[in-house]
C-alpha positions in Angstrom: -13.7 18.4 -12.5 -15.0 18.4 -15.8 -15.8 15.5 -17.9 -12.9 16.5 -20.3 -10.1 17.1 -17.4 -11.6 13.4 -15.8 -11.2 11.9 -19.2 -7.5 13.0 -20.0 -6.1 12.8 -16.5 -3.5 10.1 -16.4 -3.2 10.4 -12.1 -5.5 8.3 -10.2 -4.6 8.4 -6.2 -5.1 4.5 -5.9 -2.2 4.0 -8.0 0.2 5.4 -6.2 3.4 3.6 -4.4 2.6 5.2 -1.4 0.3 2.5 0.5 0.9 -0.4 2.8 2.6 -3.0 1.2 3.0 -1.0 -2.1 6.0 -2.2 -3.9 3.4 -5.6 -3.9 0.2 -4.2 -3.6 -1.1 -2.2 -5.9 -4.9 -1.4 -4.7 -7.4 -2.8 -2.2 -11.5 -2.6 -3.9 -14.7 -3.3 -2.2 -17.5 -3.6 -4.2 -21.3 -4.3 -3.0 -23.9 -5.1 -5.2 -27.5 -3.7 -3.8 -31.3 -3.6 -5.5 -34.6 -2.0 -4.9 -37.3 -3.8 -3.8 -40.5 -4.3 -6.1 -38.2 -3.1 -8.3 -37.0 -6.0 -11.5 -33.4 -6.9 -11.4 -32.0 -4.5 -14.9 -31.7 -7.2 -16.7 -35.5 -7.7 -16.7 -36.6 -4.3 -16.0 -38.3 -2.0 -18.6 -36.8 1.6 -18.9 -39.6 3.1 -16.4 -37.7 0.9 -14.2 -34.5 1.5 -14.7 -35.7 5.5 -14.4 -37.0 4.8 -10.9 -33.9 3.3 -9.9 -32.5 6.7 -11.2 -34.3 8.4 -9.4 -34.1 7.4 -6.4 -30.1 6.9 -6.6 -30.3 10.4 -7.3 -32.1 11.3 -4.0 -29.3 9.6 -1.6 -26.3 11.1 -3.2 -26.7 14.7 -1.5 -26.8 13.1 2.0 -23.4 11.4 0.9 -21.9 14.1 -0.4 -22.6 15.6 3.1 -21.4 12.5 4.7 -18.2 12.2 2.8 -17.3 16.1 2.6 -16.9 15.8 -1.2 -18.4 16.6 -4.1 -18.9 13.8 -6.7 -19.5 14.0 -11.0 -22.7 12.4 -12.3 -22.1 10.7 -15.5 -24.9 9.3 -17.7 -23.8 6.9 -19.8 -25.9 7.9 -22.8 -24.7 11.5 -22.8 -21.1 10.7 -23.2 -19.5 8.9 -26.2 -19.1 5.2 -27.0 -15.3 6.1 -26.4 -15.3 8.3 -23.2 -17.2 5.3 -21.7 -14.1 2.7 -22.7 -11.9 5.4 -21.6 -13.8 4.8 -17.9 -13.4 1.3 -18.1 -9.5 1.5 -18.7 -9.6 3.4 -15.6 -11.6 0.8 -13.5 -14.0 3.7 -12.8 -16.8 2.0 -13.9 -17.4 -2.2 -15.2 -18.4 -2.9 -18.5 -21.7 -4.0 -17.6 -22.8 -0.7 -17.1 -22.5 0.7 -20.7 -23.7 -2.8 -22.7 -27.0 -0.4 -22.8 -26.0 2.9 -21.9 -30.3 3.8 -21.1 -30.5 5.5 -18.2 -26.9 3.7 -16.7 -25.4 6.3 -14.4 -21.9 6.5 -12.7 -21.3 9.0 -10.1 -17.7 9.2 -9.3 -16.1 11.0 -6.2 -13.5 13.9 -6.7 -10.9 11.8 -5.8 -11.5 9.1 -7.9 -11.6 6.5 -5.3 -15.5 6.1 -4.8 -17.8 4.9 -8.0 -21.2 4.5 -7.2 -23.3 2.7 -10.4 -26.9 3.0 -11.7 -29.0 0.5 -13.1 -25.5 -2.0 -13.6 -26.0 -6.0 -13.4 -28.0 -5.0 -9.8 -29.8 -1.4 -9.7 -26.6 -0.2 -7.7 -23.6 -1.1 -7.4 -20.8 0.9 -4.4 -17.4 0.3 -5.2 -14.8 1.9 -3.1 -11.3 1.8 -4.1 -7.4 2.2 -2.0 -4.1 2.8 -2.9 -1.9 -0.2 -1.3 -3.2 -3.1 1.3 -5.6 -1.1 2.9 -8.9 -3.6 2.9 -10.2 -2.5 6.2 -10.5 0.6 5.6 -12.2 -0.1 1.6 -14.8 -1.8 3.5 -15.5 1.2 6.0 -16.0 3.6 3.3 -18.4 1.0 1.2 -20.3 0.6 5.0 -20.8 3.8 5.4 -22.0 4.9 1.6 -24.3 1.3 2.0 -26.1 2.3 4.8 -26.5 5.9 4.3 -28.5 4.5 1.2 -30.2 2.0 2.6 -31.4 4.3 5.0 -33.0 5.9 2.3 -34.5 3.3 0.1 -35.7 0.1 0.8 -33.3 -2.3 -0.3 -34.1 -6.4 -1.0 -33.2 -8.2 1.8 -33.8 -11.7 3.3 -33.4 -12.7 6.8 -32.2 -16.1 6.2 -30.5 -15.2 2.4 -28.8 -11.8 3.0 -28.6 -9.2 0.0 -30.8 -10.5 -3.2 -28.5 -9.9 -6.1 -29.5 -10.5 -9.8 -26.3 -13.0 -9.9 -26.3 -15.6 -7.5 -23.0 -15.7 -7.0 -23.0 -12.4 -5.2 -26.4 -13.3 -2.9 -25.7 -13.0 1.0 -23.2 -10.1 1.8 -23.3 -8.7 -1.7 -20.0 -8.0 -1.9 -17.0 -8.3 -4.0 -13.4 -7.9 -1.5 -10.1 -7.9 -4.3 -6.7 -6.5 -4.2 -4.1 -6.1 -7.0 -1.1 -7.4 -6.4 2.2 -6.4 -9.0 4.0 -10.2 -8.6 7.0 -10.3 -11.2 9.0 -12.3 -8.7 6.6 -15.7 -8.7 6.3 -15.1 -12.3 9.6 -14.8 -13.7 10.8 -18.0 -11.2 7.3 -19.8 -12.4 5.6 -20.1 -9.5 2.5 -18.0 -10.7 0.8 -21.6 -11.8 0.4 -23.3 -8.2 -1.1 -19.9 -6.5 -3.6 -19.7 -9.2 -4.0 -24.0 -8.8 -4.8 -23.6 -5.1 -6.7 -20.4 -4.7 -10.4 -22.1 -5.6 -9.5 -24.6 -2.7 -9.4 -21.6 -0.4 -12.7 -19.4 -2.0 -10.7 -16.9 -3.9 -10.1 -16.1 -7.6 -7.3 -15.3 -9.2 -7.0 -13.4 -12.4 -4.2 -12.0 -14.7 -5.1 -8.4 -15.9 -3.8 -6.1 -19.1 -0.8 -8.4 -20.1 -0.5 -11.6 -22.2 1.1 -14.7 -22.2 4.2 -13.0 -24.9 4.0 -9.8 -22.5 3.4 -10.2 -18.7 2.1 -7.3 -16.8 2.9 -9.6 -13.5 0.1 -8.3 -12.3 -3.3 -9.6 -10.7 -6.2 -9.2 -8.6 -7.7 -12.2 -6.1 -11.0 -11.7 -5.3 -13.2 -13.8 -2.7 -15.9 -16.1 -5.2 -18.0 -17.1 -1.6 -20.1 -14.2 -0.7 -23.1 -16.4 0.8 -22.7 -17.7 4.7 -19.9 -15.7 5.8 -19.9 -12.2 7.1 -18.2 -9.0 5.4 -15.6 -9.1 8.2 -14.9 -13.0 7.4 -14.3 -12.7 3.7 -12.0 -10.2 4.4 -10.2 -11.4 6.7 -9.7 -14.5 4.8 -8.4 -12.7 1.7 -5.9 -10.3 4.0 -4.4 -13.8 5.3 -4.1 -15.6 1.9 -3.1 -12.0 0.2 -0.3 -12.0 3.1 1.0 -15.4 2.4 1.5 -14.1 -1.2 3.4 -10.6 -0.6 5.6 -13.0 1.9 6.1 -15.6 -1.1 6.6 -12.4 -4.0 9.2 -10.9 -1.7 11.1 -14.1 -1.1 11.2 -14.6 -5.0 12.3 -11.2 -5.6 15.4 -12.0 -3.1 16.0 -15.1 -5.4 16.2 -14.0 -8.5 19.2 -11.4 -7.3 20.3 -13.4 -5.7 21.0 -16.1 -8.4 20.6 -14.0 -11.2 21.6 -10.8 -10.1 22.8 -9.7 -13.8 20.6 -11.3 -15.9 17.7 -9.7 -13.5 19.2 -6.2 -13.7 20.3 -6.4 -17.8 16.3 -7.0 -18.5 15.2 -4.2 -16.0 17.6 -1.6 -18.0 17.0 -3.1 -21.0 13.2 -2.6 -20.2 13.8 1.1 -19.1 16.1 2.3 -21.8 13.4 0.9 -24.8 10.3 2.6 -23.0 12.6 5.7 -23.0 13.9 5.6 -26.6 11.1 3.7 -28.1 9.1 5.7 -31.6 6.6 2.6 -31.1 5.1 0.7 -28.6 2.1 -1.9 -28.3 0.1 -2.0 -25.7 1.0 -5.4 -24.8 4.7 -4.3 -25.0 4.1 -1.4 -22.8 2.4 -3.7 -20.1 5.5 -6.2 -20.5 8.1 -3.5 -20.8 6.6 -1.7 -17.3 6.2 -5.1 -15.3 10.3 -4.9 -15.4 10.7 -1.3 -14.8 8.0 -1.5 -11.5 10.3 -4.4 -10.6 13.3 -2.0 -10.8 11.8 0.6 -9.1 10.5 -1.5 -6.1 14.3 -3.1 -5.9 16.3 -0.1 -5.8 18.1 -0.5 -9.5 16.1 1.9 -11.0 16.7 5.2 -9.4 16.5 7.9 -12.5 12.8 8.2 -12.3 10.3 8.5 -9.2 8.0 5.4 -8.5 4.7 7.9 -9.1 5.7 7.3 -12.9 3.9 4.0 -13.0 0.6 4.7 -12.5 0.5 7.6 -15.3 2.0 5.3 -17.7 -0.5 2.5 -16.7 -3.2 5.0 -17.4 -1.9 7.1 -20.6 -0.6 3.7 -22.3 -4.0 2.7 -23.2 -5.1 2.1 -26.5 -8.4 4.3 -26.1 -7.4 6.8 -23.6 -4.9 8.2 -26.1 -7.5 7.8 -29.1 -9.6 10.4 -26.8 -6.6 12.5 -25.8 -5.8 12.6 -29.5 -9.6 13.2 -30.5 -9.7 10.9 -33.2 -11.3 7.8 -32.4 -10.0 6.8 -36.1 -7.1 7.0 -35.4 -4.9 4.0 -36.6 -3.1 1.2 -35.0 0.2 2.2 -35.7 -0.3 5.8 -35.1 -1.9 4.5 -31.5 1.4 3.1 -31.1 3.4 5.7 -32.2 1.5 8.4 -29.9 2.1 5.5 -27.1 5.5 5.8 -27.0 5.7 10.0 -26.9 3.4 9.6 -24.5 5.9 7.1 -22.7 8.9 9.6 -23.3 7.3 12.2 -21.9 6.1 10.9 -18.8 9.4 9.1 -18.2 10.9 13.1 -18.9 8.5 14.7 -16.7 9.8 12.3 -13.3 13.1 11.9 -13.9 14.8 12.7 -10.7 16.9 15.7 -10.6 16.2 16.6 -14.2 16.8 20.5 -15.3 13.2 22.4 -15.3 
């Protein structure tokens, strides 16, 4: 795939309603943080450094590609525009920390879109394996398998007693960063949200909102384990499958709440929701994140049943600010024509997957 198609695609497979638990879960991630011995951490390493890193990053991939049957695009940060890179970022292809000095950074990113492998990030490399659904177990497999087919390779820092040596020491031990993305309109529109959020440091796990705001919820967020030191992989995972668990249980129970005890005022804001992302000439991005948590919730429940599910992920994508700024080729372009273009590109989608529609 070219740079051009991956920058204007709005499908990514992980976003699809399709996996376990989907109408909750939105995506399992495993990310592992790994650096080269005798090698500075990037933050302290000169650009001969960072090259070597590079370099030998670029030596494992072939065996991987072998390993994983697919081919994968190499993107160097410096080669590709200040925008393309955000672009990446909206996607959750790559962090941020890899383009705050775009020298010799370098993203190599699987054919499917579910496998980003990082240069010369916080830590010279960075694996990060992402699923549609509740699907951590097998995240971690895939990450496993890329891990030690490089460290079979290269000669990784490692210490017997302290694990992986990472440049943050947050991440030293296992190196690794288990999350899922949960969609969870039902504990926020009963208010419930707060407590989760409250308790989840008593149990090693963060808890973050993504995309929306306070005025516009996206109802969505991803809990990550914060303990990565004196536990095995297979322990921090299973304790963020339990805890993630307990919260699909609780999301589901609050869904069945709200219809039940406010079966019309639940379903006037879901079609109120639809019908202005369908007639809409202009539309925020915050509104399209608050506008969307509703309609998921629709979907998920049954009300909605015009369009196919596969509909939210696209608009997710194209709703961004500067993916349509690249789509439109004019980085320039203003915020109200951004919002404008946001809400054709809304329509259209909507168009494009509405069931039984006349081709």
């Amino acid at each position: 795939m070219s740079v051009n198609d991956l920058m204007r695609s709005r499908t990514l497979k992980w976003l699809n309603t399709g996996g376990n638990n989907g109408d909750v879960v939105l995506l399992s991630r495993i990310r592992l943080a790994r650096n080269l011995r005798q090698i500075p951490f990037p933050n302290r390493a000169d650009y001969n450094a960072l090259a070597q890193v590079e370099l030998q990053l670029d030596k494992t991939i072939p065996q991987i590609v072998e390993g994983l049957g697919q081919p994968f695009d190499r993107l160097d940060m410096e080669h590709i525009s200040a925008l393309q890179r955000q672009v990446l970022i909206e996607k959750q292809l790559i962090s941020s920390n890899l383009v705050k000095n775009p020298q010799h950074r370098i993203a190599y990113i699987s054919d499917d879109r579910r496998i980003t492998i990082m240069a010369n990030e916080e830590d010279h490399i960075r694996i990060q394996c992402t699923l549609a659904g509740f699907d951590l177990d097998h995240a971690w497999r895939l990450a496993s398998d890329i891990d030690d087919c490089i460290e079979n390779q290269v000669n990784l820092a490692f210490d017997e007693k302290m694990g992986y040596l990472t440049s943050c020491p947050t991440n030293l031990g296992t190196g690794m960063r288990a999350s899922v993305v949960l969609h969870l309109p039902g504990l926020v529109y009963s208010r419930n949200m707060d407590s989760i959020v409250n308790l989840s440091p008593q149990l090693g796990l963060a808890v973050r909102s993504l995309f929306g705001t306070k005025e516009n919820p996206s109802c969505i967020y991803r809990i990550s384990n914060q303990l990565t030191l004196g536990l095995s992989e297979e322990e921090l995972i299973e304790n963020l499958k339990s805890t993630v668990n307990e919260i699909v249980a609780h999301e589901r129970a609050a869904r069945k709440a709200l219809l039940y005890y406010m079966k019309d005022d639940v379903e006037d804001r879901i079609w109120r929701a639809y019908g202005t992302l369908r007639y809409a000439r202009s539309l925020s991005e915050g509104e399209l994140f608050g506008l969307l948590a509703k309609v998921r919730l629709g979907l998920d429940l049954k009300i909605i049943d015009e369009v196919s599910p596969e509909c939210y992920g696209e608009l997710l994508v194209g709703g961004r600010t500067s993916y349509l700024r690249n789509f439109a080729e004019n980085e320039n372009l203003s915020a109200n024509e951004v919002d404008r273009l946001r809400a054709a590109h809304v329509r259209e989608t909507l168009t494009r997957h509405r069931i039984g529609r006349e081709e």
